[in-house]
The first five atom37 places (N, CA, C, CB, O) and aatype in JSON, in Angstrom:
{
  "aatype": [20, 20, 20, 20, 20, 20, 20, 20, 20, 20, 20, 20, 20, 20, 20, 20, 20, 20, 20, 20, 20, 20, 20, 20, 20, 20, 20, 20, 20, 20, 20, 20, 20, 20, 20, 20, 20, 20, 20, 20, 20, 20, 20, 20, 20, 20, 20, 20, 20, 20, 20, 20, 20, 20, 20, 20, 20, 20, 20, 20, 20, 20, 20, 20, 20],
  "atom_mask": [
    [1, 1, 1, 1, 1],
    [1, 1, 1, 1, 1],
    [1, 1, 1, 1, 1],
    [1, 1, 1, 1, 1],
    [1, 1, 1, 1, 1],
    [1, 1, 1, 1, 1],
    [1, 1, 1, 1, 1],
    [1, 1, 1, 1, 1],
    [1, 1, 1, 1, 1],
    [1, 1, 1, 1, 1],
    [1, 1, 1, 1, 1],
    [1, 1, 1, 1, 1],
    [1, 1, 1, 1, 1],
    [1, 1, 1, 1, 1],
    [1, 1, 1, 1, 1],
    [1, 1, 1, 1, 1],
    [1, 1, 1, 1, 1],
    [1, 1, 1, 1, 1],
    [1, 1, 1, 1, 1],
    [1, 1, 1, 1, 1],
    [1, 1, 1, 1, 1],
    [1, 1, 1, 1, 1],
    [1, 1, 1, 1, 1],
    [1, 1, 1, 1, 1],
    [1, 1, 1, 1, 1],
    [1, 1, 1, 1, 1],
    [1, 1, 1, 1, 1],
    [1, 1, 1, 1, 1],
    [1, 1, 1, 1, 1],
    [1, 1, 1, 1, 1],
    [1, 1, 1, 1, 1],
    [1, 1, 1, 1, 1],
    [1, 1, 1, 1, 1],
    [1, 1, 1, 1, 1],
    [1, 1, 1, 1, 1],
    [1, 1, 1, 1, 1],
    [1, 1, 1, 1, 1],
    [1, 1, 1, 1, 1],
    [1, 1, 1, 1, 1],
    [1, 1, 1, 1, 1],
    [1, 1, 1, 1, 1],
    [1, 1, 1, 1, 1],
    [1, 1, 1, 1, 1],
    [1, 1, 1, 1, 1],
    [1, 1, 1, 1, 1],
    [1, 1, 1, 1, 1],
    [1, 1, 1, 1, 1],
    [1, 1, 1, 1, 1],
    [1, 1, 1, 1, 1],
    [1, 1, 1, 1, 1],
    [1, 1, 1, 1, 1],
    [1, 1, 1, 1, 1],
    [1, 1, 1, 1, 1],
    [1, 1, 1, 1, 1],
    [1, 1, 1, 1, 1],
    [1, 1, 1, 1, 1],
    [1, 1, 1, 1, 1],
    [1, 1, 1, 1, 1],
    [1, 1, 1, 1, 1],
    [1, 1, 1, 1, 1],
    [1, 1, 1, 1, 1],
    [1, 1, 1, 1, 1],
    [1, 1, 1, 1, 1],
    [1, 1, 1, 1, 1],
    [1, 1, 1, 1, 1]
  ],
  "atom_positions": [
    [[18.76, -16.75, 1.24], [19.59, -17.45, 0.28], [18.67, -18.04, -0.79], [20.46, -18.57, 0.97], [17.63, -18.65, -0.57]],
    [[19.22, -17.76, -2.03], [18.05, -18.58, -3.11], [17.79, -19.97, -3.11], [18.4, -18.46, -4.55], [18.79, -20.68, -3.02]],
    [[17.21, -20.26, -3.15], [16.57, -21.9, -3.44], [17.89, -22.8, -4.11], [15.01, -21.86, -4.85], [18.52, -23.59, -3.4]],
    [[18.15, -22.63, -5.24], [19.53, -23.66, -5.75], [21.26, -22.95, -5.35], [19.41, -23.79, -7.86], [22.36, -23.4, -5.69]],
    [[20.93, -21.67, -4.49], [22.39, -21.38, -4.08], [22.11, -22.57, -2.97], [22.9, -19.56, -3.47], [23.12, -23.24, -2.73]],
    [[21.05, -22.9, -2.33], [21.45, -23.31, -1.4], [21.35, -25.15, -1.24], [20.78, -22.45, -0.5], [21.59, -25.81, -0.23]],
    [[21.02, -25.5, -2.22], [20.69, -26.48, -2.7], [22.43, -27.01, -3.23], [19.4, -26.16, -3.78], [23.05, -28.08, -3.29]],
    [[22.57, -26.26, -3.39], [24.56, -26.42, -4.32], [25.36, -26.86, -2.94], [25.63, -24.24, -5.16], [25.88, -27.93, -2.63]],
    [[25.24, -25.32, -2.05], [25.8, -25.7, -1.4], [25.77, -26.79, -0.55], [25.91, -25.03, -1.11], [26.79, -27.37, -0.19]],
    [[24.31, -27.2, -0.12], [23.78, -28.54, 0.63], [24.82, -30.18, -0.33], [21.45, -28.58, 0.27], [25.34, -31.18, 0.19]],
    [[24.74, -29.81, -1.67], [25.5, -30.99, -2.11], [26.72, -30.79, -1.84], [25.41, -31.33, -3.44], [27.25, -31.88, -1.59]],
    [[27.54, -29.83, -1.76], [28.69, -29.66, -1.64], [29.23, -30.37, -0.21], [28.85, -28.26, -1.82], [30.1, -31.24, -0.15]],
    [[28.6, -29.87, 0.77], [28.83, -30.59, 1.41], [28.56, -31.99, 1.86], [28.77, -30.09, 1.84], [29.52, -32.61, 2.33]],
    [[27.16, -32.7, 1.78], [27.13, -34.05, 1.33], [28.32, -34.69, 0.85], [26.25, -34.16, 0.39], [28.81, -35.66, 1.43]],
    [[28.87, -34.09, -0.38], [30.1, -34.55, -1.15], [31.37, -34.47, 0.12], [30.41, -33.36, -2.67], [32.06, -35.47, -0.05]],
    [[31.86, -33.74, 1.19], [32.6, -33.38, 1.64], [32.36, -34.55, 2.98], [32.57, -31.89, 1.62], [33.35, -35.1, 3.46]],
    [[31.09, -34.85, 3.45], [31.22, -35.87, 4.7], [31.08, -36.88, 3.86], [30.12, -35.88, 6.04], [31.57, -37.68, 4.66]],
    [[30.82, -37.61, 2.84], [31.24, -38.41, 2.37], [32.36, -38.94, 2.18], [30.94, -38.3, 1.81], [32.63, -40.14, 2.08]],
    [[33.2, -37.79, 2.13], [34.58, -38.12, 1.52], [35.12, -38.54, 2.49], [35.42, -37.11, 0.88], [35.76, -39.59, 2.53]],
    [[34.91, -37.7, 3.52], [35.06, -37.91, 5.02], [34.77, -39.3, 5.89], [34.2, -36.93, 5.57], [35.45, -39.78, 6.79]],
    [[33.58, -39.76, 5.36], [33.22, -40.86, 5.72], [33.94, -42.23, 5.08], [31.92, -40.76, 5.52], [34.12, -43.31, 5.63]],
    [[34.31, -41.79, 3.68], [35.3, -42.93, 2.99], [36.14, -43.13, 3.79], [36.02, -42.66, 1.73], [36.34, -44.29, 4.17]],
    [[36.91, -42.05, 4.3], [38.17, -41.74, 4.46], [38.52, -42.28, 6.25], [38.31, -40.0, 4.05], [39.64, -42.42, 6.75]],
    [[37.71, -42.4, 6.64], [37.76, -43.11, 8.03], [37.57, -44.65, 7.94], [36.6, -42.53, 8.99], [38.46, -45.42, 8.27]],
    [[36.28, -45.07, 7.45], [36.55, -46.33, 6.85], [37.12, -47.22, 6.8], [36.67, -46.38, 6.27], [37.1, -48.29, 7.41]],
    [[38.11, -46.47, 5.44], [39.82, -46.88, 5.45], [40.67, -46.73, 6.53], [40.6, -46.12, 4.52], [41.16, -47.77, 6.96]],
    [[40.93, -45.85, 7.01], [41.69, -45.68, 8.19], [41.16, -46.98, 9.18], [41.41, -44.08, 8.86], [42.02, -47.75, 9.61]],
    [[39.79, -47.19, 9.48], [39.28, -48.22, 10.01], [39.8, -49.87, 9.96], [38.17, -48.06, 9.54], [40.12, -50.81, 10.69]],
    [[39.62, -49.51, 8.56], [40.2, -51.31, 8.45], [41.68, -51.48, 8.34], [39.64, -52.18, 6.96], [42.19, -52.6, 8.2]],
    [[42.31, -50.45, 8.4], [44.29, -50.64, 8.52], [43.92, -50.59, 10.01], [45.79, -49.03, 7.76], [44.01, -51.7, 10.55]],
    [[43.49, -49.47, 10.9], [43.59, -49.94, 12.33], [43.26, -51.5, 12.57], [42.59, -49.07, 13.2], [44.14, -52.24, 13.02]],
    [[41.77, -52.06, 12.2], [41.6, -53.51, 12.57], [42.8, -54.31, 12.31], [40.47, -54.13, 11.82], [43.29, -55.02, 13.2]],
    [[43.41, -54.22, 10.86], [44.23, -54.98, 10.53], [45.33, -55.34, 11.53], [44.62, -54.54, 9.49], [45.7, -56.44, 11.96]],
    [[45.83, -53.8, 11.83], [46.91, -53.54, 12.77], [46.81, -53.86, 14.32], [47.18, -52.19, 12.65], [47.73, -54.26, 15.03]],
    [[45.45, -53.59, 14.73], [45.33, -54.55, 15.55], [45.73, -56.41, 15.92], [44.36, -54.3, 15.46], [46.38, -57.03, 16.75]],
    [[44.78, -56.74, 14.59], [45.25, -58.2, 14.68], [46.3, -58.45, 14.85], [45.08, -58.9, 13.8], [46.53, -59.25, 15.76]],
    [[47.64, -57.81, 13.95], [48.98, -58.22, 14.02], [49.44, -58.34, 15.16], [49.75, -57.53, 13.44], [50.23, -59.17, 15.6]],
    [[48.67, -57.08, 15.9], [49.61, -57.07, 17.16], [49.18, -58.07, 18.12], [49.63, -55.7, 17.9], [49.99, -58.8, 18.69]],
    [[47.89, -58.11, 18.33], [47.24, -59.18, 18.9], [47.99, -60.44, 18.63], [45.86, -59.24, 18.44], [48.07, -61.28, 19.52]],
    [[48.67, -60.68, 17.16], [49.23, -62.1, 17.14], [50.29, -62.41, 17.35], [49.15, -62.67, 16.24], [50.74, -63.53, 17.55]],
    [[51.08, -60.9, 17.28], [52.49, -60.28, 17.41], [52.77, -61.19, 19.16], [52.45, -58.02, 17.38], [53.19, -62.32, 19.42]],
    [[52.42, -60.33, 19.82], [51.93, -60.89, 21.54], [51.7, -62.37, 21.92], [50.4, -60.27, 21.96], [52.32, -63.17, 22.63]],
    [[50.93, -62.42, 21.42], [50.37, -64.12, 21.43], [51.87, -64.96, 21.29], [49.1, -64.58, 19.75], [52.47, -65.54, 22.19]],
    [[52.2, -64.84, 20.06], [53.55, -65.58, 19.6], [54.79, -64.93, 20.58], [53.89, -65.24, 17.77], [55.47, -65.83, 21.08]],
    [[55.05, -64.08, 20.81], [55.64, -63.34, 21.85], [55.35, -64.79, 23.42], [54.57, -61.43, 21.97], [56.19, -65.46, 24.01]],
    [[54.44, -64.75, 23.51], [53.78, -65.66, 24.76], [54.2, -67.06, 24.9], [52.23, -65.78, 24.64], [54.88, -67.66, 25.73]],
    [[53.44, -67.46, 23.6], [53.95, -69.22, 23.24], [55.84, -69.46, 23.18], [53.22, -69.71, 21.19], [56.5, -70.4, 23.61]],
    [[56.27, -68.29, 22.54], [57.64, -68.71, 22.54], [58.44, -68.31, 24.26], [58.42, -67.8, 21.1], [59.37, -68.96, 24.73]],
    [[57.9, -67.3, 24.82], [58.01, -67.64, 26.34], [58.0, -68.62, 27.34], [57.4, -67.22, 26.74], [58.65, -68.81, 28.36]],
    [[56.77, -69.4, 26.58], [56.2, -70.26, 27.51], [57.22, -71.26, 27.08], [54.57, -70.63, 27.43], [57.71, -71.96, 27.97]],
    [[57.67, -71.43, 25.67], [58.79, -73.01, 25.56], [59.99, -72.77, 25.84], [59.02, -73.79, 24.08], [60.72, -73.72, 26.1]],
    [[60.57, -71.3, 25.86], [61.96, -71.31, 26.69], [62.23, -71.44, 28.18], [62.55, -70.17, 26.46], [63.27, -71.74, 28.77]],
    [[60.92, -71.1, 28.67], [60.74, -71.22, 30.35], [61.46, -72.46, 30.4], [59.04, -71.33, 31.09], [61.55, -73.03, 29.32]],
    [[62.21, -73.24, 31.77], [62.16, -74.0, 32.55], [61.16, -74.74, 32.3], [62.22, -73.57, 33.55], [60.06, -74.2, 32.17]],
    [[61.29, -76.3, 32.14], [60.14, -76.96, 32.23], [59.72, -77.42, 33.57], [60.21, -77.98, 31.41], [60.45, -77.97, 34.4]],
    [[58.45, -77.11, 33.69], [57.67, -77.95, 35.13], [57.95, -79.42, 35.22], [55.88, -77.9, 35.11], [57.97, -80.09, 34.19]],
    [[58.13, -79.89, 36.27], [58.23, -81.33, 36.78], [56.62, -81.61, 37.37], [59.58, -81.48, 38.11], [56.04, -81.0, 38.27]],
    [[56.23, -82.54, 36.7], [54.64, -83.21, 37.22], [54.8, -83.9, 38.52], [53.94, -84.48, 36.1], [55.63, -84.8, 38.68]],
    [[53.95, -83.45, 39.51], [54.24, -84.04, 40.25], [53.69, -85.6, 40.4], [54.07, -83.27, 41.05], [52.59, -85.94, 39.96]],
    [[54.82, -86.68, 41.22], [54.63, -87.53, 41.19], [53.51, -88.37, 41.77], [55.43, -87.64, 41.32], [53.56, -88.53, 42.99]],
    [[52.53, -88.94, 41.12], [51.14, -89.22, 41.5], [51.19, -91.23, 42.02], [49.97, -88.73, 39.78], [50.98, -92.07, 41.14]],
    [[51.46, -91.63, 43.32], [51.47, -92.66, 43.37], [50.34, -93.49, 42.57], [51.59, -92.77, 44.53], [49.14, -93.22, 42.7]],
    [[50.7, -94.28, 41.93], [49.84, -95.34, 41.44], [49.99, -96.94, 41.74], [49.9, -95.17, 40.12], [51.0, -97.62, 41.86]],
    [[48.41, -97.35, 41.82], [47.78, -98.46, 42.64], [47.21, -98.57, 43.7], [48.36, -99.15, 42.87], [46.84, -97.54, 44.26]],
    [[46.93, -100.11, 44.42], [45.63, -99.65, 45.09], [46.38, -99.45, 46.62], [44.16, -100.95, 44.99], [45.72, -99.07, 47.58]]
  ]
}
């Protein structure tokens, strides 16, 4: 192969995992994002569980000597 056929093609592709590499990236940080939500999605899911539950009765702790 000649010297700059192959030199072209070497950029060509450079250009192509690059793009590639942008392109996950992005995909990357909507997954993180989407993570968090859900992570907080759950959480709040939890807390509002926990205040419709039945409330616990403390048990009664005699006091004095």
């Amino acid at each position: 192969m000649h010297p700059e056929t192959h030199l072209a093609v070497h950029h060509a592709r450079a250009a192509e995992l690059l793009a590639e590499a942008d392109e996950y990236h992005l995909a990357a940080a909507v997954r993180r994002r989407r993570d968090l939500r859900t992570r907080l999605g759950w959480t709040l899911v939890e807390v509002g569980l926990r205040l419709t539950a039945a409330p616990r009765v403390a048990a009664a702790v005699p006091y004095g000597p």
